[in-house]
N, C-alpha and C positions, 0 to 999 in steps of 0.2 A: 346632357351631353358630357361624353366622358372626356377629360384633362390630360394632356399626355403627362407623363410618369418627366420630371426632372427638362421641361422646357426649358426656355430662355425664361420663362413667366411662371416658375418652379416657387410654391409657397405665395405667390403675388395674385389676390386671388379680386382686385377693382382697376380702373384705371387709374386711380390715383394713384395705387399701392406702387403698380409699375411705374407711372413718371419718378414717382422721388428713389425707388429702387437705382434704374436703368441710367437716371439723369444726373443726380445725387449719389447715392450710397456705395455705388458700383466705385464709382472712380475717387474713392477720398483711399489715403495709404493705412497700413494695417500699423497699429501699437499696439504691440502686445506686451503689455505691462509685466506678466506671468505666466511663466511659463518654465516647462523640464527639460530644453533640449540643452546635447550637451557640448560646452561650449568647446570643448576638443575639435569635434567633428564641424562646426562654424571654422576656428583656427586652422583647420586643415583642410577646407574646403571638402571634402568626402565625398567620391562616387559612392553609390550603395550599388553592390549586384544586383539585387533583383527586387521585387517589392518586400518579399518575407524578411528583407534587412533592415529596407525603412519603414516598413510598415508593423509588423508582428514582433520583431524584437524588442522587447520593453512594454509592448501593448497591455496592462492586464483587462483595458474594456475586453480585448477581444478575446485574449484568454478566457476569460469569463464566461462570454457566452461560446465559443468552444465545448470548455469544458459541461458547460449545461445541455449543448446538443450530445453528449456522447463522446466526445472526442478525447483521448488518452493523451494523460500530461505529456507523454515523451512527444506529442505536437505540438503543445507549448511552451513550455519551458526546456522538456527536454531533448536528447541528441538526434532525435529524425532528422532528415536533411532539408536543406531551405524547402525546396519542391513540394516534399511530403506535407510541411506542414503549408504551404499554402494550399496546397488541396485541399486539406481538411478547412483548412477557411473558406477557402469559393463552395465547398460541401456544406458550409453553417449559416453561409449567408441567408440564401433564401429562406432560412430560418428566423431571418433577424426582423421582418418586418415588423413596424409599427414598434419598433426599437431606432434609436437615433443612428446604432452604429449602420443602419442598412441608407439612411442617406448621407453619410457622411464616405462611407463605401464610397457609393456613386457620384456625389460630388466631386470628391478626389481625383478620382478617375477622370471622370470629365474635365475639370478643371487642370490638372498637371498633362494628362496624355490626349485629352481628346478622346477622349473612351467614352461612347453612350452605349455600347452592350450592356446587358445584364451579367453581372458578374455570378458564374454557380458554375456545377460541374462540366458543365457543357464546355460553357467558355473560356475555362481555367487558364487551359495551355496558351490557349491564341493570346490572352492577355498578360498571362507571363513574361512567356519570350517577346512580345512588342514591347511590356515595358522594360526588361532586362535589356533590351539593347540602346533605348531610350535612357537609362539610369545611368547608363556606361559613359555618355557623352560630355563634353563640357558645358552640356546646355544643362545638365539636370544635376549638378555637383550643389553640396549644400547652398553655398552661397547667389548659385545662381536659379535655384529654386525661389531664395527669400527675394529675389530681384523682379521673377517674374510674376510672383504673387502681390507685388506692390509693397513691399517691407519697409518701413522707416525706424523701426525700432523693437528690440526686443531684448527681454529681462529675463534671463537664464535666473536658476535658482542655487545657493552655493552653502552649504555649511562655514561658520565663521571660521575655520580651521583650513579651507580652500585657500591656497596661494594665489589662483586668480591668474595662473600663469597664463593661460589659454585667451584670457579678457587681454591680457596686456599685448600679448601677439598681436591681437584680432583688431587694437586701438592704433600699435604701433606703426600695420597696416593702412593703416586711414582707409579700412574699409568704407563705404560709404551709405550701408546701414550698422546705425547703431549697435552696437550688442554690451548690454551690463548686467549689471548681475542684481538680486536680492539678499538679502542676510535672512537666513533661516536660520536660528539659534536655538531651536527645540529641543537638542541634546541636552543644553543648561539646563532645561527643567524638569529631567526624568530623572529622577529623587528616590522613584519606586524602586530603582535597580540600582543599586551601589556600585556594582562591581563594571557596569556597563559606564556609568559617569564618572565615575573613578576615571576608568581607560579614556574618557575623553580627554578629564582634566589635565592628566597626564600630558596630553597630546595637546592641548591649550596651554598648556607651559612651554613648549617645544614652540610655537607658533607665533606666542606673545611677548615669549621671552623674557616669563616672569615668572616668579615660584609664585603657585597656587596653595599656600600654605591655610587663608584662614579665609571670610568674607572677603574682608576689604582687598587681598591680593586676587581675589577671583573675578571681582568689579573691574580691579584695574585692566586684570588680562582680558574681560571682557571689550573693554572700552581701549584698550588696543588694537583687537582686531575690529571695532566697530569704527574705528580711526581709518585703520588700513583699509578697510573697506571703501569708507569716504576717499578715501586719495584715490582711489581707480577707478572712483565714478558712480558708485553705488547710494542710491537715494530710496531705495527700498529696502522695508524687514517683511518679512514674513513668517507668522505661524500659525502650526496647525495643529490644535486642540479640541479635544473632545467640548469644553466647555469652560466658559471663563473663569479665572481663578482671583476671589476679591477679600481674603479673609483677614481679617485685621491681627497684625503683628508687631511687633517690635525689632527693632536692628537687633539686640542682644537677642533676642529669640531667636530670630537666624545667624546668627553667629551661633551659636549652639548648636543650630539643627545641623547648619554645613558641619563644624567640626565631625558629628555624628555620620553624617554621609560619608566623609571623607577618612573616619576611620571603619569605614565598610559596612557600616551599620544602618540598615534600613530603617526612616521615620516611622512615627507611627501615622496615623491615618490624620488626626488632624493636627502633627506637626510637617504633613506631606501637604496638605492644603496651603499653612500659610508659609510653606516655602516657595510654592510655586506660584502664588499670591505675590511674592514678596519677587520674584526673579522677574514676573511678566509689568510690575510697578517700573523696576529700575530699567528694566532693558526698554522701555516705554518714556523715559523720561532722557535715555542715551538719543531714540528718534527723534523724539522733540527739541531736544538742544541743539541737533545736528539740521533741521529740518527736514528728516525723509517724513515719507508716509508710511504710515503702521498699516500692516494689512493681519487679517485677521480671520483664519476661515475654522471656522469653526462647527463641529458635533460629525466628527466623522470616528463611528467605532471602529478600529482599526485590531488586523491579525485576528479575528477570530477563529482561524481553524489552524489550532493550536500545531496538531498534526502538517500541516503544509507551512506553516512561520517556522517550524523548524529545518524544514527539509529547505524551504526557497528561499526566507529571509520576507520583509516587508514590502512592498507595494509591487504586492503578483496578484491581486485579486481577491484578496479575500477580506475584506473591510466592507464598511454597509453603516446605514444612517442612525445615525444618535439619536436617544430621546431625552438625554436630561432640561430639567429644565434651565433657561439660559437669562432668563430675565433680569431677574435684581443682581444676579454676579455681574451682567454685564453691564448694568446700569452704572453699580456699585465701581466696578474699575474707570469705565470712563470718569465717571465724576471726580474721584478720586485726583485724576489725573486734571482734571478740567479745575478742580478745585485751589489749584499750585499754580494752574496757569501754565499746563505743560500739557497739554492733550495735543498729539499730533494731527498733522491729517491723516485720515483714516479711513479703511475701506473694511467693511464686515459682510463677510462671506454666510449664510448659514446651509447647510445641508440637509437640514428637516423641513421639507415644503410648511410645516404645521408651522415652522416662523419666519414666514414670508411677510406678515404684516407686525408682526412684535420688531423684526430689523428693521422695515421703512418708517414706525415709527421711532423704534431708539433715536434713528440719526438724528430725527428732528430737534432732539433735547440738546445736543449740543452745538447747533452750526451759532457762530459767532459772528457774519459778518465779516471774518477778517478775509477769507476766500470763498469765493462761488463752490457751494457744496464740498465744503471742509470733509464734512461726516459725511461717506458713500456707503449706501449701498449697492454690494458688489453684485458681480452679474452670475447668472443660475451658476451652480458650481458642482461637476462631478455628475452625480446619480440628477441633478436636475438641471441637468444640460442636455439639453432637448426641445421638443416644439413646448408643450405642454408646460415644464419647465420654464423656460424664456418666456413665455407668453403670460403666467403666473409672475414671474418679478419684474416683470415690464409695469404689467397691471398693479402690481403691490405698493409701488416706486411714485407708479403714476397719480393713484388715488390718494395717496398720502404723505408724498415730499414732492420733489422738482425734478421728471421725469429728464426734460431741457439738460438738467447739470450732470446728468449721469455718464462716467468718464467708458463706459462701454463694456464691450466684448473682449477677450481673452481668450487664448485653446489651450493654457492648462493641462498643456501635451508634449511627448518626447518622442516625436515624431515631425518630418520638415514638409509632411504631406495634409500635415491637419488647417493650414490655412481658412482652408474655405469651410471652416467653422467660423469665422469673420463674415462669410458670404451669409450663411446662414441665418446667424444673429439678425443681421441685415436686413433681410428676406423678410422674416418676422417681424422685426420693425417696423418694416414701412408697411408689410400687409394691415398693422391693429391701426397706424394712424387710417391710410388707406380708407379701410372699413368704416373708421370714426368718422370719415368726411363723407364717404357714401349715407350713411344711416344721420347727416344731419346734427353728429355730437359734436365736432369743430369743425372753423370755418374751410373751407376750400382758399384758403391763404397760402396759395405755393410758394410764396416767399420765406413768410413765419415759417411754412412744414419744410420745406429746403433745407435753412440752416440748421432748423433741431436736426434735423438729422444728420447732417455732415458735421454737427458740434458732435452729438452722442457718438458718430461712426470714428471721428478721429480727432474734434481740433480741441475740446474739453479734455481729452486726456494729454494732450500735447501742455495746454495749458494748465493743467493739473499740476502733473511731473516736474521735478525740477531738474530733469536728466537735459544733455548736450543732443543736440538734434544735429549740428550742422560742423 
């Protein structure tokens, strides 16, 4: 008997699966740890006109697959008018099956407007114009989006050179969901381009309000803005690296190499390793004195089509999954780190499904004891975020660390309609215990399966965090 397409009982495929869904997981509030929306359009609450603003603007999933159905950049990136290019989307959709973005499409949909149509050519218009007059209202302005999706917290993503103005609006407000930011400090470690790090440093002197002349004055201004960060509420970093960087160096060694950078001069190959070796040690040991948590996603090959990074710039779509290997580097920096007695808490992200059990094992090497699942492994990320995806590091987590401690879900999206990727996540969770109870692999203890799951859907990350809730 066939299933209807996006039920109330959508992914819930036992009766157990739905109790702890429907009973539990539905009604616990969303943290979202990380995430790209931008904190302007929070501070300014923001109607969007139509979906093509909240929805397609900044999308490159969807760009993506656009452009793989046939559809001419000027729909995506470029000057078509909002209209056009949502055609061309409800025209790509029914393309997208057995792709994530076709249930996250409908999700949405459902989820913000009440919309169970199928979104495609047919439908376009009707769904347009219903949600453009819906977007227009006070019901569906950024903030009251997050309100009605169950919001309690959410971690905008900021460059250390971000003044944060928009956080402090949004604080001084006494809004009453959260909103803070992360430290992404990636610019510090691109070594390979002189003239681009140059332009930051420049700009980190301007910020820190310190001359950037040698190492030690590049720490400081680092750890300046790593200050200023801490005073606005900031207890996350985050970066994103092809692969970890753990090669053994000396302080004068990097003293030397900056000088070199700094006088425009490109490292050579392996005095580019251990500068970036040596950047990702200190700015790791700035988290740990501070207590945030390090997050850490790693093996995304990024800009590969040389021809469109120059015309768009970076994160339009054209990046795709890493294969180096990740192991004894990453082994190598935690320890390093752990070896001082300065390993933060931590979350590791990987993007090659091929190390989904090399991450659930790493963490185990270092959890200490001092906090319930110190070392996380992070949740599917990117290209394995999806059923398949999620269902693979659910399974990774679970066979081989403490499935129980896992701080959860995330949309990892710049976008105020992606919520109900929270639902989804969900969905999947409780369908694999579900099944496990059906098939006789754990006990039918709705008690035990209740709290794992209202820990994993919200109260483990709350307890994780050491961000202000209230």
């Amino acid at each position: 008997m066939a299933v209807e397409f996006l039920s109330e009982n959508f992914l819930l495929q036992s009766e157990t699966a739905r109790r702890l869904y429907h009973e539990h997981a539905r009604k616990m509030p969303i943290y979202d740890y990380h995430c790209h929306l931008p904190a302007e359009q929070i501070a300014d609450d923001v109607n969007f006109d139509n979906l093509t603003q909240i929805w397609l603007y900044g999308d490159h999933y969807k760009w993506r697959a656009m452009r793989t159905n046939g559809v001419a950049e000027r729909y995506c990136t470029g000057g078509a008018s909002d209209w056009e290019k949502f055609e061309k989307w409800a025209q790509t959709v029914p393309q997208t099956l057995r792709n994530p973005l076709y249930h996250w499409t409908h999700l949405e949909l459902k989820a913000h407007f009440g919309i169970t149509d199928l979104l495609n050519p047919d439908s376009a218009e009707k769904i347009y114009r219903k949600t453009a007059d819906m977007l227009k209202s006070p019901e569906f302005s950024a903030r009251s989006i997050m309100r009605k999706m169950n919001v309690a917290v959410v971690c905008t993503t900021e460059d250390p050179l971000d003044d944060l103005q928009y956080h402090k609006k949004i604080a001084a407000e006494d809004f009453e969901i959260k909103v803070h930011t992360a430290y992404r400090p990636d610019k510090a470690l691109g070594a390979e381009d002189p003239e681009t790090l140059n332009q930051w440093l420049d700009k980190l002197e301007q910020a820190a309000d310190t001359q950037v002349k040698d190492l030690d004055t590049f720490i400081e201004a680092l750890w300046a803005r790593h200050d200023y960060f801490h005073r606005n509420g900031c207890r996350l970093s985050d970066y994103g690296i092809e692969k970890p960087f753990a090669a053994d160096y000396t302080d004068r060694e990097i003293a030397r190499i900056f000088d070199k950078i700094r006088s425009g001069t490109r490292p050579e190959p392996e005095e580019l390793l251990k500068y970036k070796s040596a950047m990702m040690e200190k700015m790791a040991l700035m988290d740990a004195d501070t207590g945030w948590v390090m997050q850490l996603h790693i093996g995304a090959q990024r800009n590969n089509n040389t021809r469109m990074f120059q015309k768009l710039g970076p994160d339009t779509g054209f990046d795709s999954i890493a294969d180096p290997p990740i192991a004894d580097s990453l082994a190598r920096f935690l320890d390093r780190l752990d070896a001082k007695n300065k390993l933060p808490k931590t979350i590791l992200y990987n993007l090659n499904p091929r190390d989904n059990e090399l991450m659930a094992t790493m963490i185990g090497n270092f959890q200490d004891g001092s906090v319930p699942g110190k070392i996380q492994y992070g949740s599917a990320w990117w290209f394995l975020d999806q059923k398949q995806g999620i269902e693979a590091q659910i399974n990774a987590l679970s066979n081989l660390g403490l499935l129980s401690r896992f701080v959860g879900m995330l949309t990892d999206s710049r976008s105020f309609l992606s919520y109900p990727r929270h639902e989804y996540f969900r969905r999947i969770l409780c369908n694999i215990l579900g099944d496990d109870v059906e098939k006789g692999l754990i006990p039918a203890d709705m008690s035990l399966l209740a709290e794992t799951v209202e820990n994993i859907c919200f109260n483990n990350a709350k307890n994780y965090f050491d961000m202000e809730l209230d």
